[in-house]
C-alpha positions in Angstrom: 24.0 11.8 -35.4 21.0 12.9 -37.6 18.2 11.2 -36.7 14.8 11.9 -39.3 11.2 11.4 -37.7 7.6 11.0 -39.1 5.8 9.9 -36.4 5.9 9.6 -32.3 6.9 6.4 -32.2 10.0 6.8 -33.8 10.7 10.1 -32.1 10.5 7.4 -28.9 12.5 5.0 -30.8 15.2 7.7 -31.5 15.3 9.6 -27.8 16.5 5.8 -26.7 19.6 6.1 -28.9 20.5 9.3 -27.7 23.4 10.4 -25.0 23.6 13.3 -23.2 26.3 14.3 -21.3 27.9 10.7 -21.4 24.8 9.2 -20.1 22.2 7.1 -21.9 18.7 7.5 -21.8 17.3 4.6 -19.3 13.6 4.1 -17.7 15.0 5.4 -15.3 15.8 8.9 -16.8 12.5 9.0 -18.7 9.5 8.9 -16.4 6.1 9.7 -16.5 4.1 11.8 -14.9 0.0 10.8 -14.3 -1.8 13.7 -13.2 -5.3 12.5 -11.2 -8.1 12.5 -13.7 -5.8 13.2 -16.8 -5.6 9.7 -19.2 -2.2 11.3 -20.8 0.5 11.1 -18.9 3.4 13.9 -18.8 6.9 12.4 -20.3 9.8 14.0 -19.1 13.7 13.3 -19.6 15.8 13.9 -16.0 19.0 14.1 -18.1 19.1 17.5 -16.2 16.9 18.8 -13.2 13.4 19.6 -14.2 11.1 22.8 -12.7 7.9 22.0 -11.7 5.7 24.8 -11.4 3.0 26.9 -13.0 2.8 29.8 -15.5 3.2 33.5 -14.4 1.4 36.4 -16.7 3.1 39.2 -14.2 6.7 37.5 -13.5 9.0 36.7 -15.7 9.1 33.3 -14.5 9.5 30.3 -16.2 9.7 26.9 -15.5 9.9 23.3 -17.0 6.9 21.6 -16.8 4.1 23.9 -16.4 1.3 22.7 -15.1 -1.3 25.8 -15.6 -3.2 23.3 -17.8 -4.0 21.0 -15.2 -5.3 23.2 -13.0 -2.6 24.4 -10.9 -3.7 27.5 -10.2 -6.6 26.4 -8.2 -5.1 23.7 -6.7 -2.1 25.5 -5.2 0.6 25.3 -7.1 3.5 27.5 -6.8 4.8 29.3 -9.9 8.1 27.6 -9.3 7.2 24.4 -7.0 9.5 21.9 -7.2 12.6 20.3 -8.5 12.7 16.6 -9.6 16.0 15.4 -10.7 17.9 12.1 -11.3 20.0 10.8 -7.9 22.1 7.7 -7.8 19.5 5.0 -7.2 15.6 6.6 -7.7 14.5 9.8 -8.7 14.9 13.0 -6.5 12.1 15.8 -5.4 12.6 18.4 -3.7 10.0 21.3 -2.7 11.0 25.0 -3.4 9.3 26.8 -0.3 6.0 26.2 -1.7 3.2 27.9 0.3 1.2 25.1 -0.4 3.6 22.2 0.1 5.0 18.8 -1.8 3.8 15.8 -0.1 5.2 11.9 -1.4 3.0 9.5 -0.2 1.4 12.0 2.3 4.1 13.4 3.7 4.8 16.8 3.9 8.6 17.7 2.2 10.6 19.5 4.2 11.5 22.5 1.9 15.2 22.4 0.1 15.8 18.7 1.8 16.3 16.1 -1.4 13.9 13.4 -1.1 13.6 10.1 -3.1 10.3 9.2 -5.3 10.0 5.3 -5.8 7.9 4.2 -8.9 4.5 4.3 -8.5 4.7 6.7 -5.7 2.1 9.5 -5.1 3.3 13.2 -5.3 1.3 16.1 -4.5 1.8 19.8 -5.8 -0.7 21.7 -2.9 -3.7 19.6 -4.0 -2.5 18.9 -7.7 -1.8 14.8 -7.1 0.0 13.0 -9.7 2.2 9.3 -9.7 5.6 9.1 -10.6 6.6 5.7 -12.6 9.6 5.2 -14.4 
């Protein structure tokens, strides 16, 4: 399919016509991400799981959605924090063995144990607090 673009709006209008893998984009593959005291959200597609981290200058590291910009460094993020991904019925989060921890609504995450994020739920990266809606 070739799909041409001139603006953001259509490059939304478009990403709702696309499939991948078999599955179509819904609401609830495209969430958003608001970050505390940030007015633009972050717009991600869980077609796949996503990274959540932070930049590294000395690793090698990379991951998804870096949050560097935000300032994750301060606030305790973990180069590679968490994973969000799509599950059967919400969206999934799971914390990496962050030193600083990943917290839904206040609670602490157990480390590598698959946890659902309603919409409009709080998630915290160490101090970095955001809400998921989708």
């Amino acid at each position: 399919m070739n799909i041409s673009v001139n603006n953001m709006y259509e490059v939304e209008e478009a990403l709702s016509k696309i499939r991948l893998d078999g599955m179509a984009l819904t609401p609830a593959t495209q969430i958003h991400l608001h970050i505390y005291g940030v007015s633009k959200p972050i717009r991600l597609c869980l077609a796949h799981p996503v990274a959540l981290g932070r930049a590294s200058k000395e690793r090698l590291l990379s991951t998804d959605v870096d949050l560097t910009g935000y300032g994750a460094i301060d606030k305790g993020v973990s180069r590679q924090h968490a994973i969000m991904e799509l599950g059967e019925q919400s969206v999934i989060l799971y914390d990496l063995g962050s030193t600083n921890g990943t917290y839904v609504n206040g609670e602490r995450l157990r480390p590598y144990h698959r946890h659902s994020v309603c919409d409009g739920d709080e998630v915290r990266l160490g101090s970095l607090v955001m809400h998921i809606f989708y």
